[in-house]
SEVEX-200658 format. One record per residue (C-alpha): x, y, z; residue in one letter; residue number from 1; chain. Coordinates in pm, whole numbers, plus 50000, padded with zeros to 5 digits. Layout:
N
- X | Y | Z | A | NUM | A
...
END
This chain:
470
- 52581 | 48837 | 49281 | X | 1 | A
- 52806 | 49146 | 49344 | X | 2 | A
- 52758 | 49337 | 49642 | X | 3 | A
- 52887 | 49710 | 49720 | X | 4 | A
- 52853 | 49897 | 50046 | X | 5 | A
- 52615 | 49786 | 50333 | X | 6 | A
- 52403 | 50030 | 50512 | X | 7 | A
- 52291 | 49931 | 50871 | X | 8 | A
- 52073 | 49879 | 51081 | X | 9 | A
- 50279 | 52001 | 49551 | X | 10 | A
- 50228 | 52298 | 49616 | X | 11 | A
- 50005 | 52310 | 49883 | X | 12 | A
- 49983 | 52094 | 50195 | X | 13 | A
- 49694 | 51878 | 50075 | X | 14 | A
- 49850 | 51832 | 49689 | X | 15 | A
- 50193 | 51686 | 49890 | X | 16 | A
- 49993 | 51475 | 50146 | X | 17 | A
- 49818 | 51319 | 49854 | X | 18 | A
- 50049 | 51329 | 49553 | X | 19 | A
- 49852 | 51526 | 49316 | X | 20 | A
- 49765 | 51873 | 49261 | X | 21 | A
- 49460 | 51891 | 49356 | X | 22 | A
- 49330 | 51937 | 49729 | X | 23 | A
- 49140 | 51652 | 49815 | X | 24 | A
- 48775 | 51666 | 49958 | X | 25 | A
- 48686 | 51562 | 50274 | X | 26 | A
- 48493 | 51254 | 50303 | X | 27 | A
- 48110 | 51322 | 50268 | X | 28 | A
- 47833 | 51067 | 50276 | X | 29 | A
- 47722 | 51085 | 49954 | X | 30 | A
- 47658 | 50788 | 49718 | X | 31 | A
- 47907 | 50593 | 49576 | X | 32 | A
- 48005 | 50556 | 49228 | X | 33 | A
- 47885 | 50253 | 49066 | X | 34 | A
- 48169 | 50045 | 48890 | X | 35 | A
- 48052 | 49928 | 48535 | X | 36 | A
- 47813 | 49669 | 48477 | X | 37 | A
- 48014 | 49339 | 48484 | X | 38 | A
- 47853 | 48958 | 48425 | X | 39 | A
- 47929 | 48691 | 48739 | X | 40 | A
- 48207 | 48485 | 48675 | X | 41 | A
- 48215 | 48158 | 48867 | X | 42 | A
- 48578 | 47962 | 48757 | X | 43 | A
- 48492 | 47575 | 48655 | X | 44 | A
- 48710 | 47350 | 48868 | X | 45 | A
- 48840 | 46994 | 48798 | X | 46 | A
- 48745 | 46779 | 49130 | X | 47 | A
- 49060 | 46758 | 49373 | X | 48 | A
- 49207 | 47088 | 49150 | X | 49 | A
- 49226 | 47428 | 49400 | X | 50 | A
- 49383 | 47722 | 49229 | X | 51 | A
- 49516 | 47890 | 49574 | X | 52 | A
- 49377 | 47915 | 49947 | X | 53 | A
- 49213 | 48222 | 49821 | X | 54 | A
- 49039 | 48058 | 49527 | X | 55 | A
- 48635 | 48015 | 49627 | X | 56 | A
- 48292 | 47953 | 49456 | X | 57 | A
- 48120 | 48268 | 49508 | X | 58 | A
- 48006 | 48528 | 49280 | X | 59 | A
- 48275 | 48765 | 49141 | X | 60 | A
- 48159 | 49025 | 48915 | X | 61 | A
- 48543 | 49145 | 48852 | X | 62 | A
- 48542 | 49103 | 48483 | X | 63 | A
- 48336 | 49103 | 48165 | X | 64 | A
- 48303 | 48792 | 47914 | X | 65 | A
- 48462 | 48828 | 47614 | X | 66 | A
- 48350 | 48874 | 47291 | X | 67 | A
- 48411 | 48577 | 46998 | X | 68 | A
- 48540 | 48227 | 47061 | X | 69 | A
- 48748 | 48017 | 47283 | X | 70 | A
- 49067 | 48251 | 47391 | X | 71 | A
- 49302 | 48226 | 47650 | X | 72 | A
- 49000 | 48383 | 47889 | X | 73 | A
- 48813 | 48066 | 47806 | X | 74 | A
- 48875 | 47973 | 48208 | X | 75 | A
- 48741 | 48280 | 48332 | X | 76 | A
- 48432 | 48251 | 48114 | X | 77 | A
- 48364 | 47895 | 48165 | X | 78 | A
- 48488 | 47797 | 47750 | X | 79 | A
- 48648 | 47391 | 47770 | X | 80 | A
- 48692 | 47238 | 48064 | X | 81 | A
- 48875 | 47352 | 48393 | X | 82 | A
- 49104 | 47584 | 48374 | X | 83 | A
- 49278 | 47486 | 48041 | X | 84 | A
- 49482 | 47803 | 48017 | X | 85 | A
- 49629 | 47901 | 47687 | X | 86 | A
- 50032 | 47990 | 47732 | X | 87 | A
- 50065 | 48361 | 47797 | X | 88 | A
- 50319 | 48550 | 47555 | X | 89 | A
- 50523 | 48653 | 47836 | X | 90 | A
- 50576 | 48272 | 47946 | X | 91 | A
- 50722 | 48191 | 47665 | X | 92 | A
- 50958 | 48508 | 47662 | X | 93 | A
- 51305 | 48419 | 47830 | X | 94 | A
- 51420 | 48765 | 47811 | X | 95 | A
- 51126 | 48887 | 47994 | X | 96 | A
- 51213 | 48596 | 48295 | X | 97 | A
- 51535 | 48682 | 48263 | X | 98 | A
- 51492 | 48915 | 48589 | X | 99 | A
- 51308 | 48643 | 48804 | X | 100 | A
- 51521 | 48376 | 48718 | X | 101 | A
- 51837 | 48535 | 48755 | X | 102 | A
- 51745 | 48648 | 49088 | X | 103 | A
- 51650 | 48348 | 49282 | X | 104 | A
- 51838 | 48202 | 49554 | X | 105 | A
- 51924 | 47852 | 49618 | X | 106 | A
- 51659 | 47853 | 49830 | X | 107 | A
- 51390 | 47970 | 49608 | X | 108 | A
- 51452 | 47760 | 49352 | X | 109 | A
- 51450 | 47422 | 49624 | X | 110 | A
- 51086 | 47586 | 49770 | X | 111 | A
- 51024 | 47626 | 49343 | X | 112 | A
- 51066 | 47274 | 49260 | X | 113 | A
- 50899 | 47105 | 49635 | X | 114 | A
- 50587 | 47307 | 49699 | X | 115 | A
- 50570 | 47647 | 49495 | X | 116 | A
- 50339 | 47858 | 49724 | X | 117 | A
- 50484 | 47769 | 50009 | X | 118 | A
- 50786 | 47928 | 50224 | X | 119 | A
- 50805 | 47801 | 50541 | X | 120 | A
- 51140 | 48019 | 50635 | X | 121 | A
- 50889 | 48316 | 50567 | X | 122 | A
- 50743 | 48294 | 50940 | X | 123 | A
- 51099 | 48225 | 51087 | X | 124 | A
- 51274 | 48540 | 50937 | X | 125 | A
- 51299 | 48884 | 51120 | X | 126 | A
- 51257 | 49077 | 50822 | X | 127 | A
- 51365 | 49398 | 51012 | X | 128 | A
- 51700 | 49273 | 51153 | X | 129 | A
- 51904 | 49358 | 50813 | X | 130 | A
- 52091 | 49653 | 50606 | X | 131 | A
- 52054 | 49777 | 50290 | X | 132 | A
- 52260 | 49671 | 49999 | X | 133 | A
- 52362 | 49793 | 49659 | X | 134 | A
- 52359 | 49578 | 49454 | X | 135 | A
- 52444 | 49672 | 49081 | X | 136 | A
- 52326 | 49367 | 48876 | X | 137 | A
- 51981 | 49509 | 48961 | X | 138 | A
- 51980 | 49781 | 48717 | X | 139 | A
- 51963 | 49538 | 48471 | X | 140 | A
- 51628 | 49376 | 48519 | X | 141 | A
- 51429 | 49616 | 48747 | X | 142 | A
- 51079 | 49469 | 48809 | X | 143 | A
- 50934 | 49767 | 48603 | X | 144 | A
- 51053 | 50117 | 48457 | X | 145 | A
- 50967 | 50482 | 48436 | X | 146 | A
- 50743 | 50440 | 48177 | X | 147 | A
- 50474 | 50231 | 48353 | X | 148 | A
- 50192 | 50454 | 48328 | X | 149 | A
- 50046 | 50424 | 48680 | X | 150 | A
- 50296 | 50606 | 48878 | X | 151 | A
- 50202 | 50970 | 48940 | X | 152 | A
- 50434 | 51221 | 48776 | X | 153 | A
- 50612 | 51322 | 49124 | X | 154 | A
- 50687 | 50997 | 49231 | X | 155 | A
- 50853 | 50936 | 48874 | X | 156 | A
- 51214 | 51005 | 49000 | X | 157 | A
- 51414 | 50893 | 48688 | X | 158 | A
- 51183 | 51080 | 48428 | X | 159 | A
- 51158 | 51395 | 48674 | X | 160 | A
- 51558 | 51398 | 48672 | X | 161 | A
- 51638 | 51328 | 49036 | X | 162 | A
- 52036 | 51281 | 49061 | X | 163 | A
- 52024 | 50916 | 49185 | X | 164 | A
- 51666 | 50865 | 49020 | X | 165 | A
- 51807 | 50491 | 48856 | X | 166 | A
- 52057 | 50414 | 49113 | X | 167 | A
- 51774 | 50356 | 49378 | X | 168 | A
- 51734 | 50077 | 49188 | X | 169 | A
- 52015 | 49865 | 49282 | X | 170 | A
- 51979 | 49901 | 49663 | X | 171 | A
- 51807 | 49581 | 49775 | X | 172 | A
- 51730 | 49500 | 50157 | X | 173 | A
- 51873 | 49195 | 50290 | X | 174 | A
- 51760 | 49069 | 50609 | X | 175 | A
- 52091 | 48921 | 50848 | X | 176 | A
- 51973 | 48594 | 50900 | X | 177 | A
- 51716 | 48468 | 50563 | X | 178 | A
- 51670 | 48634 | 50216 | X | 179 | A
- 51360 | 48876 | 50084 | X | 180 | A
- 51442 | 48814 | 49757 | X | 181 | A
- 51219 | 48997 | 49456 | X | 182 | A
- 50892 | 48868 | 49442 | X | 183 | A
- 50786 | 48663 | 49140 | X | 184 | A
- 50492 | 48794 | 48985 | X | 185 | A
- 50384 | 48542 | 48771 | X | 186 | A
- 50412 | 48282 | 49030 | X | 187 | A
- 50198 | 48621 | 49206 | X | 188 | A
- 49935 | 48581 | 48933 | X | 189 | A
- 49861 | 48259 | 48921 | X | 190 | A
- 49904 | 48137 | 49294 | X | 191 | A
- 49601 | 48456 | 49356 | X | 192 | A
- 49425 | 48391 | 49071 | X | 193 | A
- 49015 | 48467 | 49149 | X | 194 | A
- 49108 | 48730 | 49464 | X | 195 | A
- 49053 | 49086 | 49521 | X | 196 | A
- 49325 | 49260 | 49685 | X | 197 | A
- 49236 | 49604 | 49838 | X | 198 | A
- 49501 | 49890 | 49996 | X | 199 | A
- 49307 | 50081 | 50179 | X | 200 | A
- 49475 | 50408 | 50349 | X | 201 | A
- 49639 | 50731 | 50236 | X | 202 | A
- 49875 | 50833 | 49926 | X | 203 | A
- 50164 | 50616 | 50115 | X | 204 | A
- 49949 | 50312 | 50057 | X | 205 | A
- 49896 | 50435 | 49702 | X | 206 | A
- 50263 | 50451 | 49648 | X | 207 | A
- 50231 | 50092 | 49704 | X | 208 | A
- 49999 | 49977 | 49512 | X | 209 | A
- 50117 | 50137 | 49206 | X | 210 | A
- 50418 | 49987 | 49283 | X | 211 | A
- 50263 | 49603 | 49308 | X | 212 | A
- 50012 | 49723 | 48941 | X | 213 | A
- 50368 | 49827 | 48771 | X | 214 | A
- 50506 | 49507 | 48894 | X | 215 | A
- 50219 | 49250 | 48784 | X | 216 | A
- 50163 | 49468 | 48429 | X | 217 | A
- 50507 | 49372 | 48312 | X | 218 | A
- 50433 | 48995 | 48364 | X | 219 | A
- 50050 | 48993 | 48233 | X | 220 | A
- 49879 | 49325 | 47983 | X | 221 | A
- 49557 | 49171 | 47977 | X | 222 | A
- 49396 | 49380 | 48233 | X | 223 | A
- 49083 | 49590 | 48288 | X | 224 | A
- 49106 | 49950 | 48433 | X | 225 | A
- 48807 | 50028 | 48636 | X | 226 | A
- 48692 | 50094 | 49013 | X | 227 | A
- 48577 | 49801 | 49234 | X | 228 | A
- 48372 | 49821 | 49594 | X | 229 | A
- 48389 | 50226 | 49579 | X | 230 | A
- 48795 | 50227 | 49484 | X | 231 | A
- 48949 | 50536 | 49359 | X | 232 | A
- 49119 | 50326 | 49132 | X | 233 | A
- 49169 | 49967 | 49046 | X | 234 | A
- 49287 | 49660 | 48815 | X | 235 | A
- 49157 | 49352 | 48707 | X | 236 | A
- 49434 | 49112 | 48553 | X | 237 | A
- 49173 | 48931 | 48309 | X | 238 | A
- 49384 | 48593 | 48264 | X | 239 | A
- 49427 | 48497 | 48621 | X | 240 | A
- 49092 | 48721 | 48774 | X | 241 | A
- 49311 | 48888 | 48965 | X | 242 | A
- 49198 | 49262 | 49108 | X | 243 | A
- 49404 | 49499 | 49274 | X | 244 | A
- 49256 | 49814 | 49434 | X | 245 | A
- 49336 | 50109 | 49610 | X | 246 | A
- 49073 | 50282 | 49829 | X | 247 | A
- 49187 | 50646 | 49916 | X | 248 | A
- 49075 | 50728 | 50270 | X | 249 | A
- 49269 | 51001 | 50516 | X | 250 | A
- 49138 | 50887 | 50865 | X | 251 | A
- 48985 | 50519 | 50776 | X | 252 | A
- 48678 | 50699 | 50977 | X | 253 | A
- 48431 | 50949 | 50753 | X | 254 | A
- 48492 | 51345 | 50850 | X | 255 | A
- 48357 | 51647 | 50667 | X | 256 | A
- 48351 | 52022 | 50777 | X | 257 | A
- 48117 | 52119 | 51053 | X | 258 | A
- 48046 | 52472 | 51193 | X | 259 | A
- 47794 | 52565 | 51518 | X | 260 | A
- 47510 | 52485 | 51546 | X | 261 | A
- 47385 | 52582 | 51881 | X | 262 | A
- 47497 | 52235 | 52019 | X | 263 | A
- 47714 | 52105 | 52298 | X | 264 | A
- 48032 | 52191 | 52115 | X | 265 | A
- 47941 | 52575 | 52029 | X | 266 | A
- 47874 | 52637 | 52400 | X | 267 | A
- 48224 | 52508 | 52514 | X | 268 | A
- 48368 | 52779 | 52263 | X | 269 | A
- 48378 | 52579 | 51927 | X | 270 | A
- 48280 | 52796 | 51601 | X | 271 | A
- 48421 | 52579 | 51312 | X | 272 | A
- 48638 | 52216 | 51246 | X | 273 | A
- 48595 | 51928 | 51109 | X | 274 | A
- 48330 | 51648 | 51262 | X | 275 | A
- 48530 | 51261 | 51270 | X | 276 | A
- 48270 | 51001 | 51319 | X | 277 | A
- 48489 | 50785 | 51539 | X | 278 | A
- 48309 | 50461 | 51431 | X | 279 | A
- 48174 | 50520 | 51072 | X | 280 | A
- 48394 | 50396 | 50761 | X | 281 | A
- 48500 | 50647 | 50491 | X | 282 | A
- 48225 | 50566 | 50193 | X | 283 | A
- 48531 | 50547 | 49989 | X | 284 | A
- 48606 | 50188 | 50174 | X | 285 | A
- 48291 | 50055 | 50350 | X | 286 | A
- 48243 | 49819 | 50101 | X | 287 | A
- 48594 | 49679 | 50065 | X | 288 | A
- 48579 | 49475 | 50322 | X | 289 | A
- 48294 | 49239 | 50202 | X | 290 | A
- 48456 | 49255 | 49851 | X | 291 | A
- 48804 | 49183 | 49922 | X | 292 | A
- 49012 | 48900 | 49976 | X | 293 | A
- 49282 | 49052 | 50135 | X | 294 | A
- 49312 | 49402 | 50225 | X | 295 | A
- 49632 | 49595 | 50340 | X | 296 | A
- 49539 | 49913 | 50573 | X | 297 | A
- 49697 | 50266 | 50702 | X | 298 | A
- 49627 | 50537 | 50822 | X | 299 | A
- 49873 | 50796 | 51042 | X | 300 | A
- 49995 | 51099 | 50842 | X | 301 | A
- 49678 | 51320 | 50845 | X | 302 | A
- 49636 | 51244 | 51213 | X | 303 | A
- 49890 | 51551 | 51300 | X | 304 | A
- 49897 | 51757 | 51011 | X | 305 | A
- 49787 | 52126 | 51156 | X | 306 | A
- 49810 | 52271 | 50760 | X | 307 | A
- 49484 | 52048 | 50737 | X | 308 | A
- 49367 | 52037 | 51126 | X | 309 | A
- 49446 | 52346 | 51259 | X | 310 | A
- 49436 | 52250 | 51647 | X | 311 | A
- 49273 | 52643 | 51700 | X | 312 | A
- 49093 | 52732 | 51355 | X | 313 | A
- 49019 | 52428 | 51247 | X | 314 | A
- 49037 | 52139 | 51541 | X | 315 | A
- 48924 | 51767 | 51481 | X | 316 | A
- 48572 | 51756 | 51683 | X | 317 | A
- 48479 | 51387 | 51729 | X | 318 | A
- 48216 | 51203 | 51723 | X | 319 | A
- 48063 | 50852 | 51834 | X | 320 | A
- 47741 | 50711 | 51808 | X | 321 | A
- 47610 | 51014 | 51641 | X | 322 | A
- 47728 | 51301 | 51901 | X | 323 | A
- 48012 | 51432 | 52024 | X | 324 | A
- 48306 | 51315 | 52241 | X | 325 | A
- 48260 | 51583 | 52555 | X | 326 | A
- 48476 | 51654 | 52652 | X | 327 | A
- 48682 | 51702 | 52353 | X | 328 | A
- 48975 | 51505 | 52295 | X | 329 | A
- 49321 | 51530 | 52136 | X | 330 | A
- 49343 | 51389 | 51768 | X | 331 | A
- 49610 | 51097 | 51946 | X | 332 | A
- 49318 | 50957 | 52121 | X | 333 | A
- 49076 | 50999 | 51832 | X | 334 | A
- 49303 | 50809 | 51675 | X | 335 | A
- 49270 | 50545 | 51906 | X | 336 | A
- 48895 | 50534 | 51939 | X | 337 | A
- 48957 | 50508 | 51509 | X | 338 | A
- 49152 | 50229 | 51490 | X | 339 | A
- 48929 | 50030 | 51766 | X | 340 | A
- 48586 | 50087 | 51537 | X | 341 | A
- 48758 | 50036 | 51167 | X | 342 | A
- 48964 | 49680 | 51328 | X | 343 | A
- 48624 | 49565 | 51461 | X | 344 | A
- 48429 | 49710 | 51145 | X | 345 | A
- 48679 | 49523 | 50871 | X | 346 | A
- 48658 | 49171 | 51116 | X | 347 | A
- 48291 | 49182 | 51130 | X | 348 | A
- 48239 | 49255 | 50719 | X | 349 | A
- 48478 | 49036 | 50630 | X | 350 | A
- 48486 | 48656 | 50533 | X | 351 | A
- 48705 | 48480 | 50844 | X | 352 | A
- 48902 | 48295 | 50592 | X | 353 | A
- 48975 | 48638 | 50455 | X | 354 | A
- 49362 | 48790 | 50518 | X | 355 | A
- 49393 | 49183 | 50700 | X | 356 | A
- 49725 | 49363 | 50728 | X | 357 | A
- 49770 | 49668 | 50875 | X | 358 | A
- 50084 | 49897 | 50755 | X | 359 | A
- 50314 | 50045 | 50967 | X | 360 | A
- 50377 | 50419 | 50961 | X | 361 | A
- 50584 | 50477 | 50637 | X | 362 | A
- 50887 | 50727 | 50781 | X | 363 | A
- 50893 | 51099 | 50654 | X | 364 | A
- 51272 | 51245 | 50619 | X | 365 | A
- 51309 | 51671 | 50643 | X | 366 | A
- 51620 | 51803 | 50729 | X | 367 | A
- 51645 | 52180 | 50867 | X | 368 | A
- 51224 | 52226 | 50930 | X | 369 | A
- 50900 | 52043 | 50811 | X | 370 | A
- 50822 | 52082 | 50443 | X | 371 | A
- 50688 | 52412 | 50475 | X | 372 | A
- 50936 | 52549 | 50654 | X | 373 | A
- 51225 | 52491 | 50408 | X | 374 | A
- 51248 | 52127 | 50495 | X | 375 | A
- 51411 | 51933 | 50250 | X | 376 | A
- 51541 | 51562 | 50164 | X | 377 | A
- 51881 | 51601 | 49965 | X | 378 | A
- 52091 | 51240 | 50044 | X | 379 | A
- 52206 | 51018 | 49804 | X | 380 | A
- 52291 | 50749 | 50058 | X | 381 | A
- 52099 | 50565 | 50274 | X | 382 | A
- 52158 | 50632 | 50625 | X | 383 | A
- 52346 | 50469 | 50930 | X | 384 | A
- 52146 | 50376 | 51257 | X | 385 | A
- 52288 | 50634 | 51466 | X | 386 | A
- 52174 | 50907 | 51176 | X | 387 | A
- 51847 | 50724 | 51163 | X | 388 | A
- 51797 | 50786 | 51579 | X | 389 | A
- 51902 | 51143 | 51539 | X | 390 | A
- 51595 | 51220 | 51298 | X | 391 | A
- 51337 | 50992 | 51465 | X | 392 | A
- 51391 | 50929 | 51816 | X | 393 | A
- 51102 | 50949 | 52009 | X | 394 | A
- 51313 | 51178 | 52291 | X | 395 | A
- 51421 | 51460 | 52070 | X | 396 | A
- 51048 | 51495 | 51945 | X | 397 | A
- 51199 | 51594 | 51584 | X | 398 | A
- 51038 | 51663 | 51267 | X | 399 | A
- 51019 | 51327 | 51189 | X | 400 | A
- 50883 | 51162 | 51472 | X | 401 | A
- 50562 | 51086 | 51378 | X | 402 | A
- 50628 | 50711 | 51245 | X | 403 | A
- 50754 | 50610 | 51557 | X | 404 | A
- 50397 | 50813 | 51760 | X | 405 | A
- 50192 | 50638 | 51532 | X | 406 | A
- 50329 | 50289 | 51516 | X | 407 | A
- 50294 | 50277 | 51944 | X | 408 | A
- 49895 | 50398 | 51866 | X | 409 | A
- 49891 | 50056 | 51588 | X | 410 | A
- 50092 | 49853 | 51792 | X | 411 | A
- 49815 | 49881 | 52083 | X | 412 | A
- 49505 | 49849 | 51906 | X | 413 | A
- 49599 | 49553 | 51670 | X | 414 | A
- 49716 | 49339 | 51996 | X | 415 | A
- 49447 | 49068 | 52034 | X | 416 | A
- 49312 | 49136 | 51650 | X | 417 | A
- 49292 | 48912 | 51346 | X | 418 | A
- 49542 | 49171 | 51166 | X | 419 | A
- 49869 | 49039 | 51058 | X | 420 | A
- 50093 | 49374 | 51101 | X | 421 | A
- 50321 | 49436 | 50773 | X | 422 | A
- 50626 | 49634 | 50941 | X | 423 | A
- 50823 | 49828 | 50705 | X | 424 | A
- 50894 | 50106 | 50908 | X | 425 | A
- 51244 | 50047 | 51075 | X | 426 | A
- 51390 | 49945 | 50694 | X | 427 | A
- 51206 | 50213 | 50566 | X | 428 | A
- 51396 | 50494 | 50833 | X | 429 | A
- 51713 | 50411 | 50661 | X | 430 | A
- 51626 | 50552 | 50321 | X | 431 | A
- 51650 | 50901 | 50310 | X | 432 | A
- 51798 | 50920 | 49982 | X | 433 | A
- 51434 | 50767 | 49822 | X | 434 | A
- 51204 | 51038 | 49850 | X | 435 | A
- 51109 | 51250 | 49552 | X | 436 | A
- 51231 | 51561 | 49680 | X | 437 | A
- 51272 | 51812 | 49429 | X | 438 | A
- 51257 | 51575 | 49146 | X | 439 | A
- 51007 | 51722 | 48872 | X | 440 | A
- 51042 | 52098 | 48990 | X | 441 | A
- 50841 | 52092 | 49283 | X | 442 | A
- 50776 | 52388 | 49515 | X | 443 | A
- 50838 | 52184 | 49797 | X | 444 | A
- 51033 | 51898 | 49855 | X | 445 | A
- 50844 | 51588 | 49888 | X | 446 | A
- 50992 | 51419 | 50224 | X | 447 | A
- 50740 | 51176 | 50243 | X | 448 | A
- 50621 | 50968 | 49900 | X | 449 | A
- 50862 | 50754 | 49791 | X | 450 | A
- 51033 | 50727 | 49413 | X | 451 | A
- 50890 | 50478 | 49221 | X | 452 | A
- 51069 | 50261 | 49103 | X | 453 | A
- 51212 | 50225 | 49506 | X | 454 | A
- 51120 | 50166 | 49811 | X | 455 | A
- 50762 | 50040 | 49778 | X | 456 | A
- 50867 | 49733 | 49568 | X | 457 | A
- 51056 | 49616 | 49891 | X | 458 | A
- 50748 | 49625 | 50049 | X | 459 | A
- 50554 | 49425 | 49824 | X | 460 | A
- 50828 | 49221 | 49837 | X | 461 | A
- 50772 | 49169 | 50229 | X | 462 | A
- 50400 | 49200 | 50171 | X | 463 | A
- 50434 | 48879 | 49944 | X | 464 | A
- 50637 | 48661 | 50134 | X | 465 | A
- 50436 | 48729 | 50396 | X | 466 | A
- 50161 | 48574 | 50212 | X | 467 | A
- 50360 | 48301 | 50116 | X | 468 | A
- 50379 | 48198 | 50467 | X | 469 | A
- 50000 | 48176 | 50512 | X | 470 | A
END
């Protein structure tokens, strides 16, 4: 494979937090949606034949039966016996493997032909010790295109014109000492066949999850659109009964507006803010838990945004057990008594066999002021380590140095937890060329989604072998 240069080492505040136009409401505890009436699917298995680790007997209600006779669905719907799985079209296209196949390592293909959902070397790698490479063969067979309907129009960095839009593409991240190479998503498909995957978080944990859809829809188009366990969105890939979900949350914790009320607060001086219930789930996600196999958290960028919290006109006022923190406390320490409650809430709802990662903060990159104060994004290149330390140090308390504040905040409350941290932070600092920026005709530039296709599919990537080595 040829290999070029190494590289070491919306228009208002709430439209560019989230990636969409629209200011998003605070959380309120109202009633959920209801997803659409589904029937319970329990897969038939042979004796001595387990689909995956992941694979159980109880009730899913993921996907509806069918209409007319046997079909390649037959195993979901309990037609034949077992799970006698008609070929899938895309099986049986070579040109449409020709991007898998042609990118697996000696390695890969020895773990392929021995034990297939297995890598061992997975839990012996340190995936952040390594430098990005370009790498132009990749252009070639990217795991998915523009046109994948998913991604959000200012994430879409090709079709919104961005100058190096497709050559993000061919930069690949290579650890020093193993390989991450592109995850296989059929293999994907059928080794999670019958589990629900949940991202649960912000717009940065969107970006990934349309990232992982895009992937998984080029491999498999039989697949149901809908919105599991309270999800803003969500998938069901009908052949395998595979669901991915993405649960949009700001704070993990539920917050709304609150104003005085003659209470403890108004007397120390407090007229308006917004109320954070320090150990009640956003509705948008207390259900995930108990419906998911796996889930993939974050939380971090809302936590110092004063567009949205206003430390004077609009401060976060917290609360526990149904009254308020007195006295008040900063939104760093909310943040801690957050992650404590949602870690012990998401162990206690979910199944222990079940798999939790937490995210690491995903890295913001303004140059010359924060995005609304002419900040903007404008490299082509990835950056070198001593660039990177210049715009996140912890020391020169930058612009950017929020990734690095909230990963010591993570880092502290997942010691001792039954969260696997997925750290894609320190590969992540080196990609300043990635971000949207202008792309599209923006009003600001967007310093802090990332391009899709990019720099989320090297998560997933990371995200997957990490499951691999369960």
């Amino acid at each position: 494979m040829g290999r070029g240069v190494s590289s070491g080492g919306g228009q208002s505040s709430l439209g560019y937090l989230f990636g969409s136009g629209e200011a998003p409401k605070p959380s309120a505890p109202v009633p959920q949606s209801e997803a659409p009436a589904a029937e319970t699917v329990v897969p038939r298995k042979e004796d001595g034949q387990n689909p995956g680790n992941f694979s159980t007997d109880r009730p899913s209600s993921k996907v509806s039966a069918a209409t007319g006779g046997c079909s390649s669905l037959g195993y979901l719907f309990g037609y034949g016996e077992g799970y006698a799985v008609m070929p899938h079209p895309i099986l049986s296209n070579a040109t449409e493997l020709s991007y898998y196949s042609s990118h697996k390592t000696q390695e890969t293909l020895e773990l392929e032909e021995n034990s297939p959902t297995t890598n061992p070397s997975s839990s012996l790698c340190d995936y952040n010790d390594g430098s990005w490479i370009h790498d132009p063969t990749v252009i070639s067979n990217p795991p998915y295109d523009n046109t994948c309907k998913e991604i959000f129009k200012g994430w879409n960095c090709i079709s919104g014109n961005k100058s190096n839009g497709r050559d993000l593409i061919n930069w690949r991240w290579k650890p020093n000492h193993c390989d991450l190479p592109p995850f296989n998503p059929i293999q994907f498909l059928y080794r999670f066949r019958n589990t629900n995957i949940g991202f649960i978080g912000d717009s940065l944990n969107r970006n990934m999850f349309v990232s992982l859809v895009c992937t998984l829809k080029r491999a498999s188009n039989e697949v149901k659109k809908w919105r599991p366990a309270g999800a803003d969105r969500g998938y069901t890939f009908l052949q395998y009964n595979l669901t991915v979900a993405y649960h949009r949350t700001n704070l993990l914790a539920r917050y709304g507006r609150w104003s005085a009320n003659s209470g403890v607060l108004e007397s120390l001086g407090y007229k308006q803010g917004f109320r954070v219930d320090v150990d009640v789930p956003d509705v948008t996600w207390a259900e995930a838990p108990s419906f998911h196999d796996i889930v993939i958290l974050n939380t971090g960028h809302w936590w110092w945004a004063p567009s949205k919290f206003d430390p004077i006109n609009s401060p976060m006022l917290f609360y526990e057990k149904g009254v308020p923190v007195v006295p008040p406390i900063k939104p760093e320490h909310g943040l801690d008594m957050v992650l404590k409650h949602m870690i012990m809430f998401v162990e206690k709802n979910m199944r222990a066999d079940a798999i939790r990662f937490f995210r690491t903060q995903s890295p913001r990159h303004f140059e010359g002021g924060d995005w609304d104060q002419g900040g903007s994004c404008q490299r082509v290149q990835p950056l070198l380590q001593e660039q990177v330390e210049e715009l996140f140090s912890l020391e020169s308390n930058g612009t950017n140095v929020e990734a690095r504040m909230v990963n010591q905040h993570l880092f502290k409350a997942l010691k001792g937890s039954s969260f696997r941290i997925l750290d894609i932070t320190h590969m992540s600092e080196l990609r300043a060329d990635a971000h949207p920026s202008a792309a599209g005709g923006k009003k600001h530039d967007d310093c802090m989604h990332w391009c899709l296709p990019g720099v989320t599919d090297t998560w997933n990537d990371l995200f997957i072998a990490h499951l691999n080595s369960i």
